[in-house]
N, C-alpha and C positions, 0 to 999 in steps of 0.2 A: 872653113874650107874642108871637103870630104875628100876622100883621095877612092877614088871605083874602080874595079875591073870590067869596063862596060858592056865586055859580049859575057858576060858572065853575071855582075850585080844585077837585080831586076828594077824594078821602079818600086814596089815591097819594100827591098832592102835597100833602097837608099830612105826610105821613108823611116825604117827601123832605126838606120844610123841618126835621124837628125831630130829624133822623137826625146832623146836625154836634154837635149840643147834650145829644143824649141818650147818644150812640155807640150805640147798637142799628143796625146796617144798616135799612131798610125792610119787608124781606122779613121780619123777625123781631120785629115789631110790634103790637099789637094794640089797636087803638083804640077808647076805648068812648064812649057818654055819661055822666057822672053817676048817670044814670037806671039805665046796664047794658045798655043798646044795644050790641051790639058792633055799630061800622061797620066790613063786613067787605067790603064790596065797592069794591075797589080804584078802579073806574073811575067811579061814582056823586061827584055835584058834592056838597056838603059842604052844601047845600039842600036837596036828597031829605033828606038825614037830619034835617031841621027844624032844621040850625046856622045860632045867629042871634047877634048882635052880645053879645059879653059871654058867649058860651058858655064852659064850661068840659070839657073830655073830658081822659079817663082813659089813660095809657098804661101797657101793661104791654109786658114782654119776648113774646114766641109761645111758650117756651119758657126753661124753667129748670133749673140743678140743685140737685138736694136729696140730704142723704145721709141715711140709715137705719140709726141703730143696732139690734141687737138678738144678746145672748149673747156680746158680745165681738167680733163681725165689725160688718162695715159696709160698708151697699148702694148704689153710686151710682144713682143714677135722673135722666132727665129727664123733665121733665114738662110740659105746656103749663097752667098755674096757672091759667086764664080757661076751661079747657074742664077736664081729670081733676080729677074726685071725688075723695073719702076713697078711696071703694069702687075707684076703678080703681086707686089708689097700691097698696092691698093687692093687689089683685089680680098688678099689678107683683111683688108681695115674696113668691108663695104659692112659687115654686120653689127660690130662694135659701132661704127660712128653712125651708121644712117645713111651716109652719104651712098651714091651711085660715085663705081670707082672714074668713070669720063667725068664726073663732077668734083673730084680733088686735086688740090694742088698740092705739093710734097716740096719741102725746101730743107737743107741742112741747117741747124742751127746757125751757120754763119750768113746765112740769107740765100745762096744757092738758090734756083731750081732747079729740081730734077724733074727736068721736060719730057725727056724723050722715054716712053715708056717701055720702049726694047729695049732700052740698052742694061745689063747685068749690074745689079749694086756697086760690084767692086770697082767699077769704072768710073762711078761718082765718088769713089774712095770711103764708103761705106763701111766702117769696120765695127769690129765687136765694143758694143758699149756707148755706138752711136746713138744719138737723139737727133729725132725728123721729125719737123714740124708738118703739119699738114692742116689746108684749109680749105674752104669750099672756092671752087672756081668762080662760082656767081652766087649771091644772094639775091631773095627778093625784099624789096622794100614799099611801107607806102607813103607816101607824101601828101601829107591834107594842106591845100591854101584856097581861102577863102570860099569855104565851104565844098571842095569838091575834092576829092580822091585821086591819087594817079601813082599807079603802079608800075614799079621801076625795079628790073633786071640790070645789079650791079657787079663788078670785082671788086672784091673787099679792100683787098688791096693794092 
């Protein structure tokens, strides 16, 4: 619990105060409200933001890392979890794997998917040191019976 002077502390100095207790540096911070306000403006008093007695705000790291399996390798990535989507992680993964990112599927090691590719990491509770699985949307396969071919667009899983 901080104790602020809120037309006076900025959103800076509450980040300074909570930099001994969190170990994040300042600079690597991201403060939000409850609500999802990110207070991003470092010099703005803690009043602009409508912080009033008994508030409560959110901290996350600026940035994280995540690792990415997929086919036996593995992607390290950083990622800022309050700002990159689904869609930009893939977009991250479309050179390493090969894959076209509308062709992957992204799951949390607990089986998860992460469907919706607007929505921000942290919202799929993505934090630092996570592992996501990823796989191909469709494969193709061929099928030979009795002498003849037949090509088949499947989901893996």
């Amino acid at each position: 619990q901080l104790t602020i002077a809120p037309s006076v502390d900025t959103i800076g100095d509450i980040k300074a105060m909570l930099q001994n207790g969190s170990g994040l540096p300042a600079d690597q911070m991201v403060l939000s409200s409850l609500g999802g306000q990110e207070l991003s403006d470092d010099s703005i008093p803690a009043l602009t933001y409508g912080i009033a007695n008994g508030a409560t705000l959110q901290l996350e790291p600026a940035e994280i890392g995540v690792t990415v399996e997929y086919d036996g390798a593995q992607f390290q990535l950083t990622i800022a979890p309050s700002v990159d989507t689904i869609g930009d992680i893939k977009a991250m993964l479309q050179n390493g794997s090969g894959l076209p990112a509308d062709q992957m599927v992204l799951s949390s090691l607990g089986g998860q998917e992460l469907s919706d590719d607007s929505i921000p990491a942290l919202t799929y509770g993505i934090a630092n040191g996570a592992t996501l699985q990823l796989e191909p949307a469709e494969i193709g396969v061929t099928v030979e019976y009795d002498g003849a071919q037949f090509q088949l667009t499947i989901a893996p899983s």
